[in-house]
N, C-alpha and C positions, 0 to 999 in steps of 0.2 A: 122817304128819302131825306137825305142831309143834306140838301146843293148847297155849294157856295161859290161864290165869286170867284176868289183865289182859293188854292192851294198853297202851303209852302211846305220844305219837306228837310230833314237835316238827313241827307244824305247817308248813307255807311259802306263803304268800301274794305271789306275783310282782307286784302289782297295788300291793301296797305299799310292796317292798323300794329303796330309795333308791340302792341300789350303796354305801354308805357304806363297808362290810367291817369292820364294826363286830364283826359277829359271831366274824368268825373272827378277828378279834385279841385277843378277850375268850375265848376259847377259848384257843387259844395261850397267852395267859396267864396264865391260871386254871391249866391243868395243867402249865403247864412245858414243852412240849413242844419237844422239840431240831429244829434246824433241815432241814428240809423237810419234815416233819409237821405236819399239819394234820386236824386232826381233822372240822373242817368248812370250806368255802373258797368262796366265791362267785365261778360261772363267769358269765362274759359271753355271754350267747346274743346273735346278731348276725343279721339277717334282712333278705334283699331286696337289692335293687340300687339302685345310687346313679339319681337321687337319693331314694328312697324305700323308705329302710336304719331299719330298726327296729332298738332293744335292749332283749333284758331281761335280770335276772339270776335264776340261782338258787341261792342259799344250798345245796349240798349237803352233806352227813353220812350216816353210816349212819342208815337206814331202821328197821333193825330189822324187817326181814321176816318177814309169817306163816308165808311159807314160801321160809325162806333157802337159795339157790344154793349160797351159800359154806358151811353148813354141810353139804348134801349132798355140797360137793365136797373135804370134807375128812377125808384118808384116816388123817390122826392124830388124831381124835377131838376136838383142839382146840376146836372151836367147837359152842356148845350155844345153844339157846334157854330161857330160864328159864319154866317153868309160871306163877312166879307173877307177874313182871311183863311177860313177852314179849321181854325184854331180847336182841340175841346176843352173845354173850360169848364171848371167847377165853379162853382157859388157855396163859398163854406157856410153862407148865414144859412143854407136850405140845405144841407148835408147832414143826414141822422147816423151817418156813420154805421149803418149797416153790413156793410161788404159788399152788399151785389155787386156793386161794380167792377173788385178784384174777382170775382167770382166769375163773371162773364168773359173779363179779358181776358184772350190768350196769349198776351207779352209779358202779364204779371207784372206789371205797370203802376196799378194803383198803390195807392200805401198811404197809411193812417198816422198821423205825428200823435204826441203828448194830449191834443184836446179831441183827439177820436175823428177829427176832419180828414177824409181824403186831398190826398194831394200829391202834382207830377207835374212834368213839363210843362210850360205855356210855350215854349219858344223863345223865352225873353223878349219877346213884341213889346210888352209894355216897360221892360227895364232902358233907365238912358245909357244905353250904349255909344251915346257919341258916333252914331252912322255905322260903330262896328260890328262885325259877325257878333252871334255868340258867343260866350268865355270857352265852350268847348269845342267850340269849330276851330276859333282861334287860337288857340291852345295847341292844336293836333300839328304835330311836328312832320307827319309827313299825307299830310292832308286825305286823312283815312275821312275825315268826316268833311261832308260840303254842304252850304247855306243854300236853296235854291230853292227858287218860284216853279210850280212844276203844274201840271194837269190832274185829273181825279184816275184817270189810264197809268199815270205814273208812279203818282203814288199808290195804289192798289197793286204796281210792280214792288216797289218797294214791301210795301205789306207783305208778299209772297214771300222774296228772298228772304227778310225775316223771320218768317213762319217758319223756312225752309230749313234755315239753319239750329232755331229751336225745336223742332220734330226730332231731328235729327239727332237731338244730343236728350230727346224726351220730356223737353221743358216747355213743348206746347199744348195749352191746353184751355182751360178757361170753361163756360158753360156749366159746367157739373161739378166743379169745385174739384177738380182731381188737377191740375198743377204741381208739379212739385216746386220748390222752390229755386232759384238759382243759388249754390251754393253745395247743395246735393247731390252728390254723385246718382248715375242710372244704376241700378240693380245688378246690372253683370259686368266683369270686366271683359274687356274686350269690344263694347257696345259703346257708344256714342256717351261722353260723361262728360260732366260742365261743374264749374267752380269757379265762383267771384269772392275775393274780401270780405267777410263780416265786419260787421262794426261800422267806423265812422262814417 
């Protein structure tokens, strides 16, 4: 088991999100982040057959799971969950850059910069925010996304709706290295298909 203390959880409300990509460019830019990192990215889910094709999107990031895959599947100790705020955190000095870890998650989460180190959300906990949200909470114009101390019941709700929305569109997977990517459409048309930005 991974208890911790707190939980805290960035919210996603699909019902609200405008596709703007606001968030993930306030991200991006807030940390710097070199080119194909993304720490969070809004996928296009795509539903149905013409003429009666739905979209929605979902802002994904790390999770921060009660009970994380990728820290089970990681055989250099790298990745920890913090007791006191729920946080999972990597240690790049102990990360060999293997993969397990993207391999395990099923959000497709992980992701490797320029020195082969994993790397994804903290939550901004430790950037000075000056008491504020997140850049991408804050950012969200019609507050698809919310900052909130939540239970280990809630966020394992959250977890689900997530899953739920990438099954659906065939981008969940993890364990056995069969993920497809986000950006890739599913195999049939007609079927549930997802598409984010490449690049910066």
């Amino acid at each position: 088991m991974h208890a911790s203390v707190k939980e805290y959880l960035i919210r996603f409300d699909p019902g609200k999100c405008l596709q703007c990509h606001g968030c993930e460019t306030a991200c991006k830019s807030w940390r710097d982040l070199p080119y194909g990192i993304r720490f969070r990215r809004v996928v296009n889910l795509w539903d149905g057959g013409y003429p009666a094709v739905t979209s929605k999107s979902l802002s994904l990031a790390c999770l921060h799971c009660v009970a994380p895959a990728c820290l089970d599947a990681c055989a250099a100790g790298a990745i920890s969950k913090s007791e006191e705020d729920g946080r999972v955190v990597v240690d790049a000095a102990r990360c060999i850059g293997c993969k397990a870890c993207a391999r395990a998650c099923p959000y497709g989460v992980p992701q490797f910069g320029p020195d082969k180190v994993m790397v994804k959300c903290d939550l901004c906990l430790d950037q000075q925010l000056g008491g504020l949200e997140p850049p991408c909470v804050a950012t969200c114009p019609d507050r698809a996304l919310v900052w909130e101390e939540t239970t280990p019941a809630g966020k394992k709700a959250e977890e689900a709706a997530v899953g739920g929305l990438l099954a659906k569109a065939g981008l969940l997977g993890g364990g056995q290295g069969k993920r497809r990517r986000a950006g890739k459409a599913a195999p049939k048309r007609g079927s549930g298909q997802a598409s984010c930005g490449r690049g910066s």
